[in-house]
C-alpha positions as CSV (number, residue, x, y, z in Angstrom):
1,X,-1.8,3.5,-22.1
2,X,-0.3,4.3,-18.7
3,X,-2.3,4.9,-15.8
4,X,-2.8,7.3,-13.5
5,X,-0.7,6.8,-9.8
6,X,-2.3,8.0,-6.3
7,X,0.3,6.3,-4.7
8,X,4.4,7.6,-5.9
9,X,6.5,4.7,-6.4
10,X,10.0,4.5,-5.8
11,X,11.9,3.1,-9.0
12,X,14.9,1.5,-8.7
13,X,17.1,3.2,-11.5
14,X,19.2,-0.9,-11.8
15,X,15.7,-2.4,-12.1
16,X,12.9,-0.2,-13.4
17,X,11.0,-1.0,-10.5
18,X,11.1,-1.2,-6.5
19,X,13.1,-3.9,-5.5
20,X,13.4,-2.8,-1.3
21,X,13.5,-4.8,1.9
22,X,11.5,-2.8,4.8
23,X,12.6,-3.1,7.7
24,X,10.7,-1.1,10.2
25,X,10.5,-0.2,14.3
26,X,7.5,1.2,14.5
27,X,3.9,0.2,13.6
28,X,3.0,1.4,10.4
29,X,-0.6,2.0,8.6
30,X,-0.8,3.2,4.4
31,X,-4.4,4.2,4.1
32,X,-6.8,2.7,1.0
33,X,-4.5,3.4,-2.1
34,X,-3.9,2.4,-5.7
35,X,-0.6,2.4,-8.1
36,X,-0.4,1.8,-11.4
37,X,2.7,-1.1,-10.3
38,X,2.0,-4.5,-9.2
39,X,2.7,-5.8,-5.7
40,X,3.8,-8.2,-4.4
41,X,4.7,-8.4,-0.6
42,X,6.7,-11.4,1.2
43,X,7.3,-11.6,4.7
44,X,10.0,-12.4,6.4
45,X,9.6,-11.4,10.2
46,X,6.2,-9.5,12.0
47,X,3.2,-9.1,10.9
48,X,1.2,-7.5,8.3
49,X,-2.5,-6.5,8.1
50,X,-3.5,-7.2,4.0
51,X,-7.0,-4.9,3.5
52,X,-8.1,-5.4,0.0
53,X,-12.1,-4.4,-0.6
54,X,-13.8,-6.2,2.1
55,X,-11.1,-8.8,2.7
56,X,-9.1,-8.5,5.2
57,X,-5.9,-11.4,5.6
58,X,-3.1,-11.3,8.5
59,X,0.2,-12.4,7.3
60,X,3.5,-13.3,9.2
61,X,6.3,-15.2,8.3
62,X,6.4,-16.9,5.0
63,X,3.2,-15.3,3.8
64,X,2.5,-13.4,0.9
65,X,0.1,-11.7,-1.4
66,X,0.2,-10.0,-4.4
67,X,-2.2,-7.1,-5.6
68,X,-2.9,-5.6,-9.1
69,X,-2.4,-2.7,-10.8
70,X,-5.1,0.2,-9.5
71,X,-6.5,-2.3,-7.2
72,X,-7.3,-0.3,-3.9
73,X,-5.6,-1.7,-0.9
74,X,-4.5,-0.8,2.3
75,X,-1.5,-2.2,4.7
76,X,-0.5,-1.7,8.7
77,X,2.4,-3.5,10.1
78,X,3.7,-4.4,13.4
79,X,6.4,-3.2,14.8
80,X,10.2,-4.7,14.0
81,X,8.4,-6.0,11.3
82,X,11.0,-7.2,8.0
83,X,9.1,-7.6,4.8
84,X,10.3,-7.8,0.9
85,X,8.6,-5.1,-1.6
86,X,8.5,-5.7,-5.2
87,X,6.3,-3.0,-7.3
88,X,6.2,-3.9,-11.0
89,X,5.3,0.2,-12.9
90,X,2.8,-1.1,-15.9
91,X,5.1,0.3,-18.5
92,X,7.7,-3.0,-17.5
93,X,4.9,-5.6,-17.4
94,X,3.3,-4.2,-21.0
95,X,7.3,-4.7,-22.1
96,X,7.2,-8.4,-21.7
97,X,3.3,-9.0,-21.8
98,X,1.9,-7.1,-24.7
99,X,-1.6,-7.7,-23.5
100,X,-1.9,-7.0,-19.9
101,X,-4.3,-4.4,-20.7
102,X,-6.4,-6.9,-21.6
103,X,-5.1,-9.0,-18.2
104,X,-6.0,-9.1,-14.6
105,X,-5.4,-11.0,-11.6
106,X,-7.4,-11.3,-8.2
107,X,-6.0,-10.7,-5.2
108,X,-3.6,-13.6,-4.9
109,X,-2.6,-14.2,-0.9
110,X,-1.2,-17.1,1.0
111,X,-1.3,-17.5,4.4
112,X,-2.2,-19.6,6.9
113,X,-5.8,-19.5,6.8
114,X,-5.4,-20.6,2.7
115,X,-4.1,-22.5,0.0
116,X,-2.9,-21.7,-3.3
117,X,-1.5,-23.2,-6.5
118,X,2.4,-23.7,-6.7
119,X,2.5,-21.8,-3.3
120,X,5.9,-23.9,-2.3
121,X,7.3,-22.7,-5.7
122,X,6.2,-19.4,-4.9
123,X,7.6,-19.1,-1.5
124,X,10.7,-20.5,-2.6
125,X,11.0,-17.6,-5.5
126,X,10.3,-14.8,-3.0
127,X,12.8,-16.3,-0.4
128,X,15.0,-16.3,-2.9
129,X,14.7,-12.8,-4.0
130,X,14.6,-11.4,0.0
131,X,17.9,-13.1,0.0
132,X,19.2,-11.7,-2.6
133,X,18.5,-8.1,-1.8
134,X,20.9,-8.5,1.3
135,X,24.0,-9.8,-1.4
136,X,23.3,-7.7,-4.5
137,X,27.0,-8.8,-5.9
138,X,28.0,-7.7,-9.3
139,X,25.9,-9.2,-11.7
140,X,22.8,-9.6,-9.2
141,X,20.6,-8.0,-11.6
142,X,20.7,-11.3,-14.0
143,X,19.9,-13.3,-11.2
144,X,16.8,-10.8,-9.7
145,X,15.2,-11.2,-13.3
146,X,15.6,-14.9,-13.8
147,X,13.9,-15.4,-9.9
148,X,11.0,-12.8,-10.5
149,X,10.3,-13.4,-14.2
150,X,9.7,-17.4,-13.2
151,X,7.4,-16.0,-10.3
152,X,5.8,-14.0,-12.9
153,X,5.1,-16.8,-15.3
154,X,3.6,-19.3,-12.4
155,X,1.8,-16.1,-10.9
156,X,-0.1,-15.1,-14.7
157,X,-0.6,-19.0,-15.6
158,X,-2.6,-19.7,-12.4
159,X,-4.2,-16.5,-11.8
160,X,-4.6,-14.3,-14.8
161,X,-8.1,-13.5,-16.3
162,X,-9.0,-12.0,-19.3
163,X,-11.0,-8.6,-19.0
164,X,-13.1,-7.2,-22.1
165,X,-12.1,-3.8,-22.9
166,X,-15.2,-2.3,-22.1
167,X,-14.9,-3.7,-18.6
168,X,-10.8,-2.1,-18.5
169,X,-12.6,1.6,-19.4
170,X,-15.4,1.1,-16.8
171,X,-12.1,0.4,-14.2
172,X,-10.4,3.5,-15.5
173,X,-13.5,5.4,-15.0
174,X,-13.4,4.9,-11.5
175,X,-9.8,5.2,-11.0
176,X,-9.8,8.5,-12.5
177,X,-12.4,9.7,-10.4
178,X,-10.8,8.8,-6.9
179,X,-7.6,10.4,-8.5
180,X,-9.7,13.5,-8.4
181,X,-10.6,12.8,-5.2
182,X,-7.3,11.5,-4.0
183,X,-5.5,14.4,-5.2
184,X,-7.8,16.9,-3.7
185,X,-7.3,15.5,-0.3
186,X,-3.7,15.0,-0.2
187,X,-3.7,18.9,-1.0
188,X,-6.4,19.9,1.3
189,X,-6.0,17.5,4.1
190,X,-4.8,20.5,7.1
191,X,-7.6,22.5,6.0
192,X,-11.3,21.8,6.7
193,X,-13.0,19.5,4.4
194,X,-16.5,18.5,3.8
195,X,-18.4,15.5,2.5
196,X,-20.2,18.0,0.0
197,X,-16.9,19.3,-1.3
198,X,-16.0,15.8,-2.6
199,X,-19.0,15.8,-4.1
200,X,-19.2,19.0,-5.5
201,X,-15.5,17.9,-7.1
202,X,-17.4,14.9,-9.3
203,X,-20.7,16.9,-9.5
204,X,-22.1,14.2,-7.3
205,X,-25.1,14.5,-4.9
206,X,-23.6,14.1,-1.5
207,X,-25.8,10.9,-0.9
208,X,-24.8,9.1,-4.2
209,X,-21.1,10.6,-4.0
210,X,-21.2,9.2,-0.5
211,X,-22.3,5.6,-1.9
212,X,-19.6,5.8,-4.5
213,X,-16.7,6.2,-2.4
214,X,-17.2,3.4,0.0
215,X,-18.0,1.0,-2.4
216,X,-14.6,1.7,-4.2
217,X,-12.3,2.8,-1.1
218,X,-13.5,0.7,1.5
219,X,-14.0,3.0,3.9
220,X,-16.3,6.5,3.8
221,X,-14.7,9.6,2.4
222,X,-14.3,11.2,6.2
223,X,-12.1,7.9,7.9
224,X,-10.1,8.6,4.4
225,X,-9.4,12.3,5.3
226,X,-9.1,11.1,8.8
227,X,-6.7,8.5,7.6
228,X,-4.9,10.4,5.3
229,X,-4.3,13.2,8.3
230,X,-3.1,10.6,11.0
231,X,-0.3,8.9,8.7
232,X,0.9,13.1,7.9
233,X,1.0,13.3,11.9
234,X,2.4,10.1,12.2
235,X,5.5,10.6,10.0
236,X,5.8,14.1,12.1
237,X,5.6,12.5,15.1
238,X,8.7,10.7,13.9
239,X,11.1,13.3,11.7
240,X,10.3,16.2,14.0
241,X,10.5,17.7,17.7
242,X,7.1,20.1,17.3
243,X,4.9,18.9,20.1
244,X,2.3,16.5,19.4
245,X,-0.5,19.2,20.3
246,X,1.2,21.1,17.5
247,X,1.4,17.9,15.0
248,X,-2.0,17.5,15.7
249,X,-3.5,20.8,14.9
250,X,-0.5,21.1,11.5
251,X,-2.7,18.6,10.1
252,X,-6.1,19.3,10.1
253,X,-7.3,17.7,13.7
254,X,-8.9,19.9,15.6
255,X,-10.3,17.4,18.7
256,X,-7.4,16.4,20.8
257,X,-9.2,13.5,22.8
258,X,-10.6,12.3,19.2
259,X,-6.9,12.1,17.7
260,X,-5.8,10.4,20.6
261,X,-8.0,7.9,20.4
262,X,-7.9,7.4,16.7
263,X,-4.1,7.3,16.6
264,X,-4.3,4.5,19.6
265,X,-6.8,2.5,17.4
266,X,-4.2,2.2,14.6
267,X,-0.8,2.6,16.2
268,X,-1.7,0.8,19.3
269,X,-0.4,3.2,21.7
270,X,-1.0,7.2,22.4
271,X,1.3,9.5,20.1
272,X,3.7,10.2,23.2
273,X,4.3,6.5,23.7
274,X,4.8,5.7,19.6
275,X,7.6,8.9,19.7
276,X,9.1,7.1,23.0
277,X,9.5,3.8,21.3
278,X,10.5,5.0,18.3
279,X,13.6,6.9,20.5
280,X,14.2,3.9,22.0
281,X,14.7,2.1,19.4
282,X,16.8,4.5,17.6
283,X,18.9,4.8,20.9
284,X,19.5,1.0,20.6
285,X,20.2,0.5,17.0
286,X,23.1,3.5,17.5
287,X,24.5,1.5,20.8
């Protein structure tokens, strides 16, 4: 069966997935998360912060990691940062492995601080594939298969693990309630929200509710509303001219000095400096 999404997914109509290089100027941060695609992310220039659970890896050149399918996991880049994006939708992986519901994989990363099986291999595959998003000549589609589907194969050999299904219906359980969840904040996140609202959403005690969402999210249900608020503002900050007092108070902050100083503990500079850079660097691309 499919799975419920929080985060969308941009398909590539060619490919029936994503497929994209990123290349980005600004620092970027994609709060705790889930998709129903797998992911794999390669990097080819910056950095990239990998939070998965309680694990957090740094990546930069050469580094990679892949993440399942309604895994939750969370991502902030540096700035000028160049990194390859491939998201697999479940519907193409139960296409060419008729028991992947039945299938999971850990949280595969290689970097500097570890070791992996076939990791040269690997590397070589996603190389491959970053360079061939830059020359997508007629026919390119043959060769993006043939590259991914043999990363695939040495990806599933080393690290796949067979799951019970009653384990795959406790998973989906929990997914489907931090859909609920997810959903109601991405609706509500300008307006005031409370603690006991989430927990009135799962008929939850506020205590137990409380538990339930760090333990699955990572991070407690207010820094995800928080979160979830400062990437809105951040993408303002960046498409629009409204002041950044008006940005601020647009989506659901209501403390100036605390947004500040949130926005500087993920961005890394004040929300004046991040639109300044961000001009800059606009300015310099058009020279």
């Amino acid at each position: 069966m499919k799975q419920p999404s929080h985060e969308i997914i941009k398909i590539d109509p060619e490919l029936n997935m994503r497929y994209s290089i990123l290349e980005l100027a600004c620092p970027t941060y994609n709060p705790p998360h889930w998709h129903d695609s797998l992911e794999v992310l390669f990097i080819q220039k910056g950095s990239l912060q990998s939070i998965v659970g309680e694990e957090t890896d740094y990546l930069v050149s050469g580094d990679f990691c892949i993440v399942d399918r309604n895994v939750v996991h969370a991502t902030a880049t540096s700035e000028g940062i160049s990194y390859l994006l491939i998201q697999i939708p479940y519907l193409v992986l139960k296409q060419y492995l008729p028991d992947i519901d039945q299938t999971k994989l850990p949280y595969v990363c290689k970097n500097k601080e570890k070791s992996i099986p076939s990791q040269e291999e690997m590397t070589n595959l996603l190389e491959k594939l970053y360079d061939l998003n830059h020359e997508k000549k007629k026919g390119y589609q043959l060769t993006y298969y043939s590259l991914l589907f043999t990363f695939l194969e040495i990806l599933f050999r080393h690290f796949g693990q067979e799951v019970s299904e009653e384990e795959a219906v406790h998973s989906q359980k929990y997914i489907d309630r931090l859909s609920q969840i997810a959903s109601f904040i991405q609706e509500h996140y300008h307006e005031p929200i409370t603690l006991q609202q989430g927990a009135d959403l799962l008929s939850l005690n506020p205590e137990y509710f409380s538990r339930f969402f760090k333990k699955y999210m990572g991070v407690t249900f207010m820094d995800y509303v928080y979160a979830i608020r400062l990437k809105a503002a951040a993408r303002e900050i960046m498409s629009s001219d409204l002041t950044i007092q008006s940005i601020m108070e647009k989506n659901g902050f209501t403390n100036p000095k605390y947004f500040n100083r949130i926005f500087f503990e993920q961005y890394g500079m004040t929300p004046s400096a991040f639109r300044k850079n961000l001009r800059t660097n606009n300015a310099l691309r058009q020279q």
